[in-house]
Backbone as XML, in Angstrom:
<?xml version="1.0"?>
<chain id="A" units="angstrom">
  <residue number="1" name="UNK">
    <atom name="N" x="-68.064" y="5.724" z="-45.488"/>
    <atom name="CA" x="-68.945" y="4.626" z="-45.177"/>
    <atom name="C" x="-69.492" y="3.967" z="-46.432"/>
  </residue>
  <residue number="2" name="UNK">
    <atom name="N" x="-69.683" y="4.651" z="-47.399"/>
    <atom name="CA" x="-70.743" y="4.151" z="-48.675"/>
    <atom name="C" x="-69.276" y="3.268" z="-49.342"/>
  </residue>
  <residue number="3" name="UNK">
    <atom name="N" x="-68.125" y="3.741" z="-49.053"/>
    <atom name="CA" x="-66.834" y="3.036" z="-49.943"/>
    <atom name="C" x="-66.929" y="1.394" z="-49.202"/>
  </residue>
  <residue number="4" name="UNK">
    <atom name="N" x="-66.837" y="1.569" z="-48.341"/>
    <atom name="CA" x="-66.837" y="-0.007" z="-47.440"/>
    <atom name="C" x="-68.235" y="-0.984" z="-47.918"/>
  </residue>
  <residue number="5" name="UNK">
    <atom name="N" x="-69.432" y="-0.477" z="-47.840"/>
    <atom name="CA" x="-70.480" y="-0.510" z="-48.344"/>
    <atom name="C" x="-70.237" y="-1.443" z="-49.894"/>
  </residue>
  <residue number="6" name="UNK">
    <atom name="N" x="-69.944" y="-0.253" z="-50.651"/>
    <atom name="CA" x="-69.128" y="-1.092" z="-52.136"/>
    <atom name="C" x="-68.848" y="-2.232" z="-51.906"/>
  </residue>
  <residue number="7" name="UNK">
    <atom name="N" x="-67.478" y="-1.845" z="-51.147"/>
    <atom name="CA" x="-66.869" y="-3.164" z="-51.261"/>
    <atom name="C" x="-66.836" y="-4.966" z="-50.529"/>
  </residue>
  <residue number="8" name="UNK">
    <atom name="N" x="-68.186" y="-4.210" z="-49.844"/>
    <atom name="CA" x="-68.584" y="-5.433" z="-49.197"/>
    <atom name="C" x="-69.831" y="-5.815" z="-50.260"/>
  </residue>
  <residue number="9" name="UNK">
    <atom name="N" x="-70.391" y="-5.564" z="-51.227"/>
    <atom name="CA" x="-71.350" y="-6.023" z="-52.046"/>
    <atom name="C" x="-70.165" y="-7.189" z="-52.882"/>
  </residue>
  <residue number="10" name="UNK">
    <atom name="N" x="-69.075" y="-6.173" z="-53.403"/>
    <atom name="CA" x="-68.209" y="-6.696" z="-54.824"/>
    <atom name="C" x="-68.140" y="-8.453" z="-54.238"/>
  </residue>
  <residue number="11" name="UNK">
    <atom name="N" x="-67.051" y="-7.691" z="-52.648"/>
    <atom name="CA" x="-67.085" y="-9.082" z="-52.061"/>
    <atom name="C" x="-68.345" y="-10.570" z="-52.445"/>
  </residue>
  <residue number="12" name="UNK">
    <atom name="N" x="-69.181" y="-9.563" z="-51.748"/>
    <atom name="CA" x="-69.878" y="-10.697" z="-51.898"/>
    <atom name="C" x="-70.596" y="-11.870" z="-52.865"/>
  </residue>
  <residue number="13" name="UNK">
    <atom name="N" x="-70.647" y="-10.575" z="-53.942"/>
    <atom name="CA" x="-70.317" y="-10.994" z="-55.790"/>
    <atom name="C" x="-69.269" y="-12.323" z="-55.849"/>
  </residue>
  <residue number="14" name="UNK">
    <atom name="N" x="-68.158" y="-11.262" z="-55.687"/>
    <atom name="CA" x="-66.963" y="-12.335" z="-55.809"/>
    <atom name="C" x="-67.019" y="-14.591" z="-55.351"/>
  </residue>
  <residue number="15" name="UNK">
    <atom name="N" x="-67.855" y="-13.626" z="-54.270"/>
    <atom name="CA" x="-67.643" y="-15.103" z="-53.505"/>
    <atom name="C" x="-68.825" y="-15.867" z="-54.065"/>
  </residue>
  <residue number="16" name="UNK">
    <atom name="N" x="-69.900" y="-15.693" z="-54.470"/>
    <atom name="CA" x="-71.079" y="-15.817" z="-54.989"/>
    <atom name="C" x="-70.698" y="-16.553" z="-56.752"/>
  </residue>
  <residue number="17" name="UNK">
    <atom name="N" x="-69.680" y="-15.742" z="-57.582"/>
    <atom name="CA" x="-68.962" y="-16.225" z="-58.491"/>
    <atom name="C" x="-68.644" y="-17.393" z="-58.119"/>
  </residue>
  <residue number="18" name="UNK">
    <atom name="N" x="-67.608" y="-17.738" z="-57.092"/>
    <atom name="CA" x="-66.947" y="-18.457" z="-57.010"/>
    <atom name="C" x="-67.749" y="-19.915" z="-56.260"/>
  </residue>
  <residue number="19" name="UNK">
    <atom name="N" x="-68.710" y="-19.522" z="-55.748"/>
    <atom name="CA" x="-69.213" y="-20.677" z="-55.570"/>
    <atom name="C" x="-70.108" y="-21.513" z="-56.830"/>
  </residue>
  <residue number="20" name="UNK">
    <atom name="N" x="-70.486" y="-20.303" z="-57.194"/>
    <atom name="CA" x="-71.418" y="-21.139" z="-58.589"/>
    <atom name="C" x="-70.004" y="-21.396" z="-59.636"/>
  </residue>
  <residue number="21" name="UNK">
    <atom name="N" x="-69.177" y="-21.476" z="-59.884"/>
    <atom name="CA" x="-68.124" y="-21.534" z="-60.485"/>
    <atom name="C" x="-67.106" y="-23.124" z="-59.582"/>
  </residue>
  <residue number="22" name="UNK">
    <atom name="N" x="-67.241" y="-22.991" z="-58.361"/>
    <atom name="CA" x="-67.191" y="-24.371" z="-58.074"/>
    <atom name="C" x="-68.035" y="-25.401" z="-57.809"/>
  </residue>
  <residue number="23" name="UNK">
    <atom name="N" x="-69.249" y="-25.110" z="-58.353"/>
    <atom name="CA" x="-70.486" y="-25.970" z="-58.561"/>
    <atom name="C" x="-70.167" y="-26.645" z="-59.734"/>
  </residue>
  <residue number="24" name="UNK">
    <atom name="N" x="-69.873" y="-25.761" z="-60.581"/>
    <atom name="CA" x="-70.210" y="-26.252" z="-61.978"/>
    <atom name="C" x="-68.704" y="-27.245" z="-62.051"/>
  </residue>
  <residue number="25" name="UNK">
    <atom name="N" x="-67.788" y="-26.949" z="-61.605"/>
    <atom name="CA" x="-66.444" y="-27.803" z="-61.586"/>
    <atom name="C" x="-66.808" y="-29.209" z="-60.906"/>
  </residue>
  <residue number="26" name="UNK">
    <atom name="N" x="-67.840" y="-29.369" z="-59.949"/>
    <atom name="CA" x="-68.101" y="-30.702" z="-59.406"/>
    <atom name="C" x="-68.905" y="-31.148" z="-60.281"/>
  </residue>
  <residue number="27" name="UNK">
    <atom name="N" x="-70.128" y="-30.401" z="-60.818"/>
    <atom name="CA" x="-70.724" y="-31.016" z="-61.688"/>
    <atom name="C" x="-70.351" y="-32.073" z="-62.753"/>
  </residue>
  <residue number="28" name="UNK">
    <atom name="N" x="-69.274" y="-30.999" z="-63.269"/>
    <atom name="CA" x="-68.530" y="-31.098" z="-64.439"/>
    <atom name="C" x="-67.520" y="-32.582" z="-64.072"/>
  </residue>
  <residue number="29" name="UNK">
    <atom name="N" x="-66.915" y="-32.604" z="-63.285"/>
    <atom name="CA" x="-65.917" y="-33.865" z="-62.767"/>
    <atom name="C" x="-67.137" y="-34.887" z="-62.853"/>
  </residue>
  <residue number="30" name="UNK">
    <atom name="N" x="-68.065" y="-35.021" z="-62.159"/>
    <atom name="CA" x="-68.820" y="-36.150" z="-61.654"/>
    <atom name="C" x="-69.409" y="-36.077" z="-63.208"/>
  </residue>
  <residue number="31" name="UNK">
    <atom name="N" x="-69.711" y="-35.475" z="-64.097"/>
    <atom name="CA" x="-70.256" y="-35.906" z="-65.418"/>
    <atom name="C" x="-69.316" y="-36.789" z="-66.377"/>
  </residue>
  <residue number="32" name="UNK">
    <atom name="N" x="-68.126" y="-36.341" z="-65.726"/>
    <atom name="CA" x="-66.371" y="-36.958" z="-66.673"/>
    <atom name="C" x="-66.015" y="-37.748" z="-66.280"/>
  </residue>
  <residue number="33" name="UNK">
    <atom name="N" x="-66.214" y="-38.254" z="-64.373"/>
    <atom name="CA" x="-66.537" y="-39.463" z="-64.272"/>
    <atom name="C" x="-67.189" y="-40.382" z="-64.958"/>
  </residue>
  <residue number="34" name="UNK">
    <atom name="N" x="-69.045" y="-39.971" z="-64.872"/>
    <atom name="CA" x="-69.513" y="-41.014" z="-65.336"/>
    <atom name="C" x="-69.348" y="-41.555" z="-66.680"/>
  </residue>
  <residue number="35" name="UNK">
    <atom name="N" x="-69.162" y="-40.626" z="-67.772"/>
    <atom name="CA" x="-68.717" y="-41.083" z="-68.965"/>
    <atom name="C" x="-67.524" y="-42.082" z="-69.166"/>
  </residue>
  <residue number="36" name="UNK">
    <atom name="N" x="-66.579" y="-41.478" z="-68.287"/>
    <atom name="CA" x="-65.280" y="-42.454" z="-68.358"/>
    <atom name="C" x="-65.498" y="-43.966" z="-67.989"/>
  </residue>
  <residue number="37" name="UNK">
    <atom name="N" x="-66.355" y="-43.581" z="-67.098"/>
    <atom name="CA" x="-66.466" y="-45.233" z="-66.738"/>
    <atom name="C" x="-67.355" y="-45.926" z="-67.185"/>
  </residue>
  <residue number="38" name="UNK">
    <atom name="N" x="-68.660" y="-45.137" z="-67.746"/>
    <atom name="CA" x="-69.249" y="-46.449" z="-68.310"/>
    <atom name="C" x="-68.964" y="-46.573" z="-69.787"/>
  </residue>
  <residue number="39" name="UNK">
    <atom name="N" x="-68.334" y="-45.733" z="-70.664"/>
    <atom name="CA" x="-68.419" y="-45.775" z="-71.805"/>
    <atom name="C" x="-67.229" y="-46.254" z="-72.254"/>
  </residue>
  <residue number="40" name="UNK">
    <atom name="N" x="-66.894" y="-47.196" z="-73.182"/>
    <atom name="CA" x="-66.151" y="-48.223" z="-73.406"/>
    <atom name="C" x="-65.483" y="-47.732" z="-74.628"/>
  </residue>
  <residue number="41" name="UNK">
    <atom name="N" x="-64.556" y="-46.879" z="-73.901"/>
    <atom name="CA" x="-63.230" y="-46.359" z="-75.306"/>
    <atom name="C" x="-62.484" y="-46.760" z="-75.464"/>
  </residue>
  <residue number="42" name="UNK">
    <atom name="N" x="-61.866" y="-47.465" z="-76.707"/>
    <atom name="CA" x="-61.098" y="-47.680" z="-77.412"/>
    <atom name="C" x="-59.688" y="-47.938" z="-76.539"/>
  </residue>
  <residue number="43" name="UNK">
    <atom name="N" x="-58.661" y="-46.522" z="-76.745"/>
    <atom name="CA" x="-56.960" y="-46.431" z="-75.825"/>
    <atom name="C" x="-58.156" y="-46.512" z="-74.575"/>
  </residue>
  <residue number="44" name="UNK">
    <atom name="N" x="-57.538" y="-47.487" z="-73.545"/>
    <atom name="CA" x="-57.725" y="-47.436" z="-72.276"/>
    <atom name="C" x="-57.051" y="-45.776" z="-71.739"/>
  </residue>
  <residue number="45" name="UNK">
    <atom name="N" x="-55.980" y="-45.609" z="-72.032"/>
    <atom name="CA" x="-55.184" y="-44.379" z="-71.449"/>
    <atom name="C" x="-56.307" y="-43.118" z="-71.652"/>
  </residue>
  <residue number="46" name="UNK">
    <atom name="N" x="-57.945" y="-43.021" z="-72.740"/>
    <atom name="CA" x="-58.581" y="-42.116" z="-72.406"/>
    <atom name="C" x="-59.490" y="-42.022" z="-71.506"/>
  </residue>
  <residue number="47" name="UNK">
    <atom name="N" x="-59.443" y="-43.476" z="-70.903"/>
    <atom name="CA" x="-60.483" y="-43.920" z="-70.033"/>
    <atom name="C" x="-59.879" y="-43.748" z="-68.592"/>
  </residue>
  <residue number="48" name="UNK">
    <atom name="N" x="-58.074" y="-43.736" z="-68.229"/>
    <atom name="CA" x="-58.194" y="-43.219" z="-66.979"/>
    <atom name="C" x="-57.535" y="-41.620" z="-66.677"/>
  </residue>
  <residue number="49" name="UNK">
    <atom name="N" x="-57.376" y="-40.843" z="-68.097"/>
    <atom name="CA" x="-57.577" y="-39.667" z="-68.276"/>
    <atom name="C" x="-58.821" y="-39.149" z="-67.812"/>
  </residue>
  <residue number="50" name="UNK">
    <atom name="N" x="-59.736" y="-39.409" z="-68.628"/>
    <atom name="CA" x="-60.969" y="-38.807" z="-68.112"/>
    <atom name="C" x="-61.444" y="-39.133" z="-66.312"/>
  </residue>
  <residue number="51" name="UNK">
    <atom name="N" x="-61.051" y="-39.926" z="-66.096"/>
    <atom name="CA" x="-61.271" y="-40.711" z="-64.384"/>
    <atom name="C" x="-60.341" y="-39.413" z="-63.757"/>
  </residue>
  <residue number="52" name="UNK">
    <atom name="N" x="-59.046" y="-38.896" z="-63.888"/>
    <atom name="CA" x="-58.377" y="-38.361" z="-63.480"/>
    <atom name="C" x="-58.555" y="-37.018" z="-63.352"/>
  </residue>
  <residue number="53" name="UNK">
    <atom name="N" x="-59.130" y="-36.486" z="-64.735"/>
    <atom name="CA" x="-59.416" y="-35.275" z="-64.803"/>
    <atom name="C" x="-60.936" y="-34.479" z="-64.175"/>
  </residue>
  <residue number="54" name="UNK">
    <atom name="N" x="-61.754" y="-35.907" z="-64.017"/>
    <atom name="CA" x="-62.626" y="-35.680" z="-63.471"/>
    <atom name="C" x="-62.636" y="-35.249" z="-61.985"/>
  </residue>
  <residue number="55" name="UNK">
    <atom name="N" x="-61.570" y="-36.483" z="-61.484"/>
    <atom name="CA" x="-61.491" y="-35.918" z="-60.149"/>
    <atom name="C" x="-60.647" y="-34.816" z="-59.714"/>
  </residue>
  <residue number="56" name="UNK">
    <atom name="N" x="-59.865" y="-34.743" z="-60.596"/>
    <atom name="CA" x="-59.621" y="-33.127" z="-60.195"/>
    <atom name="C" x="-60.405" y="-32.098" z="-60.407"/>
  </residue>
  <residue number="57" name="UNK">
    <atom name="N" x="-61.078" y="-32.126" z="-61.443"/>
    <atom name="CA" x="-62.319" y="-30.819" z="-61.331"/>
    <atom name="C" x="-63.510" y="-31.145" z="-59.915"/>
  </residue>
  <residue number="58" name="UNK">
    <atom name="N" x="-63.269" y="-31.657" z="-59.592"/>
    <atom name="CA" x="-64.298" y="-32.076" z="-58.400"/>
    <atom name="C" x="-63.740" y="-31.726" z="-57.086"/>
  </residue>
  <residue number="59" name="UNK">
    <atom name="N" x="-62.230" y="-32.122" z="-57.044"/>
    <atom name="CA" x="-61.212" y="-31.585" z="-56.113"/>
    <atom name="C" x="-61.158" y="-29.841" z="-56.135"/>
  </residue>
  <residue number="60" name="UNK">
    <atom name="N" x="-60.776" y="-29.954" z="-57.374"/>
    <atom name="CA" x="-60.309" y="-27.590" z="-57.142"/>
    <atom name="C" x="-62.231" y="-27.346" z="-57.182"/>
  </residue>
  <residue number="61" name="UNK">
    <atom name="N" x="-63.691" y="-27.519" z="-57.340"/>
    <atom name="CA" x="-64.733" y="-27.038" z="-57.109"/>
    <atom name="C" x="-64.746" y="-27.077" z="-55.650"/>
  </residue>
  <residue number="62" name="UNK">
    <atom name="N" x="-64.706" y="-28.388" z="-55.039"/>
    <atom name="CA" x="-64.795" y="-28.291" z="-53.352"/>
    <atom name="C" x="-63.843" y="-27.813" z="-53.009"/>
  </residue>
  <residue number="63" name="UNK">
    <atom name="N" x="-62.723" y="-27.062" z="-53.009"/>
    <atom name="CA" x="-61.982" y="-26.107" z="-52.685"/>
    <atom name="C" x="-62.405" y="-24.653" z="-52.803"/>
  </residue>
  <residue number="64" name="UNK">
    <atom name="N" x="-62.766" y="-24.952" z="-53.900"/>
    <atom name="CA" x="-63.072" y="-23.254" z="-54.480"/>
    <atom name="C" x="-64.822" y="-22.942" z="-53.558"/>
  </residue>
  <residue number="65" name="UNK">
    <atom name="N" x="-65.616" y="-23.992" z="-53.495"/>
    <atom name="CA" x="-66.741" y="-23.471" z="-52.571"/>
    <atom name="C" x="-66.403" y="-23.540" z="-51.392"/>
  </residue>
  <residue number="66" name="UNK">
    <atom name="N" x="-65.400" y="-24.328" z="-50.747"/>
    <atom name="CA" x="-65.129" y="-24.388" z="-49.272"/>
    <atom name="C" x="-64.277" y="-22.740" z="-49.134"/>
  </residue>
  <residue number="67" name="UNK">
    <atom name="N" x="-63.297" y="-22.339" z="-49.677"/>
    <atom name="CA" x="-62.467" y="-21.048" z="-49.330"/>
    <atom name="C" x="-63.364" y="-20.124" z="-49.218"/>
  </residue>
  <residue number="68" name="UNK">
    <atom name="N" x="-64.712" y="-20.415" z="-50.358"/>
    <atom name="CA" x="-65.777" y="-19.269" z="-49.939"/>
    <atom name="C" x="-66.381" y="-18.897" z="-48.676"/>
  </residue>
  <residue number="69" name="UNK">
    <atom name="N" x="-66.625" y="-20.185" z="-48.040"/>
    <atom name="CA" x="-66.841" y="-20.387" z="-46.335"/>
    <atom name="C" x="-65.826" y="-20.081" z="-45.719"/>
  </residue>
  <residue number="70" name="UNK">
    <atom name="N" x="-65.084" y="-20.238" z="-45.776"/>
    <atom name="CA" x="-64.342" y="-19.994" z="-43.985"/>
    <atom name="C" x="-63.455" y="-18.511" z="-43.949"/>
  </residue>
  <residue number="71" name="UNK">
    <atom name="N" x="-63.213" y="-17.905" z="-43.154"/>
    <atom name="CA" x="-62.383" y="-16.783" z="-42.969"/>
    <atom name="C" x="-63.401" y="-15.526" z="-42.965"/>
  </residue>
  <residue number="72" name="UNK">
    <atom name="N" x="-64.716" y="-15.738" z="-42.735"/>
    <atom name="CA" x="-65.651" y="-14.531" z="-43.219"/>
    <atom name="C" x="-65.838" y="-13.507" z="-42.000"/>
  </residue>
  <residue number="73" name="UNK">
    <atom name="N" x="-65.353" y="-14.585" z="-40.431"/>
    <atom name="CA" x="-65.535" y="-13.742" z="-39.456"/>
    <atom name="C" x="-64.417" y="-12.809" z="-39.168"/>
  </residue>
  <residue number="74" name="UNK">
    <atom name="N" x="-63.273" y="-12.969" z="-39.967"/>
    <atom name="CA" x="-61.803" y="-12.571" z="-39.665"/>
    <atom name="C" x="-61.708" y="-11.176" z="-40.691"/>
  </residue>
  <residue number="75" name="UNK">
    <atom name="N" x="-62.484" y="-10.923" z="-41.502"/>
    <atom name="CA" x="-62.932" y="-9.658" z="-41.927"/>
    <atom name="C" x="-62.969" y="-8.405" z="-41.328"/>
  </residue>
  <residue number="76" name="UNK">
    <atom name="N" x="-62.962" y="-8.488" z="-40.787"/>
    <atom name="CA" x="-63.700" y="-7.310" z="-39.351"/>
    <atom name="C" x="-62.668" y="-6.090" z="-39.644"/>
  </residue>
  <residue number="77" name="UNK">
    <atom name="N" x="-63.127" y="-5.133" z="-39.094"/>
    <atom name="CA" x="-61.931" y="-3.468" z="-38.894"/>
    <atom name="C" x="-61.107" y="-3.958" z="-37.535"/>
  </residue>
  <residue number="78" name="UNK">
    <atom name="N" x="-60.197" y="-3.803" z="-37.578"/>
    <atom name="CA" x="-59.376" y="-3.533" z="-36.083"/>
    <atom name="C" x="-59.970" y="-3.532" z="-35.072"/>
  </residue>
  <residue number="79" name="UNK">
    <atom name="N" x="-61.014" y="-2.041" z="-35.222"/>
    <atom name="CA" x="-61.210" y="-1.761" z="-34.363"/>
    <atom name="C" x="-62.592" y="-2.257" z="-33.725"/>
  </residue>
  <residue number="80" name="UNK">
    <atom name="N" x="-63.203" y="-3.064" z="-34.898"/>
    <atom name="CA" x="-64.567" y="-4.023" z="-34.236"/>
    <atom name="C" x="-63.975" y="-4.968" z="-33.482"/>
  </residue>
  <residue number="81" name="UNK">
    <atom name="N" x="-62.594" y="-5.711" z="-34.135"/>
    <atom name="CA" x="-61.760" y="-6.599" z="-33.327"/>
    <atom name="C" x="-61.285" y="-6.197" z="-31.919"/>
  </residue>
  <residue number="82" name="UNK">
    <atom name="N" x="-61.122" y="-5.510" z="-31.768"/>
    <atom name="CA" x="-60.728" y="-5.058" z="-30.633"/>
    <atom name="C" x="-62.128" y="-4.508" z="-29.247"/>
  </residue>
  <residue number="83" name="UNK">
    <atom name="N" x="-63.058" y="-4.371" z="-30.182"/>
    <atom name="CA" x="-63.908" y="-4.337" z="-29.158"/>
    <atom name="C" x="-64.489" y="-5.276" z="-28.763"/>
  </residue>
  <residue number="84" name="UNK">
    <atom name="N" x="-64.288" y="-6.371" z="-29.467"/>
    <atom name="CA" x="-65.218" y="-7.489" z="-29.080"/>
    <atom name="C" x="-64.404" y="-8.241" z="-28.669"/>
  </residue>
  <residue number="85" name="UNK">
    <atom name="N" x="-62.987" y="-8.011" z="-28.404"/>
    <atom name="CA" x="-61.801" y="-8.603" z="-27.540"/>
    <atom name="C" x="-61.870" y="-7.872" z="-25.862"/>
  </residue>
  <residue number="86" name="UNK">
    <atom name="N" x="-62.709" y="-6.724" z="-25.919"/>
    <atom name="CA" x="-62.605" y="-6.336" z="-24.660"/>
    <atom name="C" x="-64.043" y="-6.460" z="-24.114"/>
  </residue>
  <residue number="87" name="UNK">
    <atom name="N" x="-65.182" y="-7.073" z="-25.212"/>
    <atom name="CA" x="-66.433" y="-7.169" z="-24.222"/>
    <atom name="C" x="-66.307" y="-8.593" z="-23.428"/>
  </residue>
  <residue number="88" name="UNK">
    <atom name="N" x="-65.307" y="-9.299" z="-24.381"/>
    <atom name="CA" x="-65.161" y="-10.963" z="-23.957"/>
    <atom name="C" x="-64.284" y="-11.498" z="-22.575"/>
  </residue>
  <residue number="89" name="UNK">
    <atom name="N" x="-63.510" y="-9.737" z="-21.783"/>
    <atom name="CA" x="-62.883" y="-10.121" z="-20.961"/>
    <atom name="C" x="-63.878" y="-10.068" z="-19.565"/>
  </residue>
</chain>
């Protein structure tokens, strides 16, 4: 029991990482946005680099906090699954 215990903390670490870790990736895009666009560089080609790269760090953060959400009820032992497949009949 205390092993499952563990590993439902690490889990929850993990996912806890990963959301503040896709925070900072939206942050980070929407800051590389705004620079790109208002600041008036030189090669145009760094100006829709940065537009590009921004929105992809903004893209893989709302991915990376959304995967943290979903699938959390599908966790379960078998055998909780299975009982709560037979209280529902």
């Amino acid at each position: 029991m205390a092993v499952r215990g563990k590993d439902r903390i690490s889990r929850n670490r993990k996912r806890a990482r990963q959301r503040i870790l896709g925070a900072a990736f939206v942050l980070f895009g929407i800051l590389l946005w705004g620079v790109a666009a208002t600041a008036q560089l030189k090669p145009e080609a760094l100006t829709y680099a940065g537009i590009t790269i921004g929105g992809a760090a903004v893209v893989a953060g709302i991915i990376m906090f959304a995967t943290t959400l979903w699938g959390q009820g599908s966790r379960r032992l078998p055998e909780e699954r299975d009982r709560i497949r037979t209280m529902s009949r």
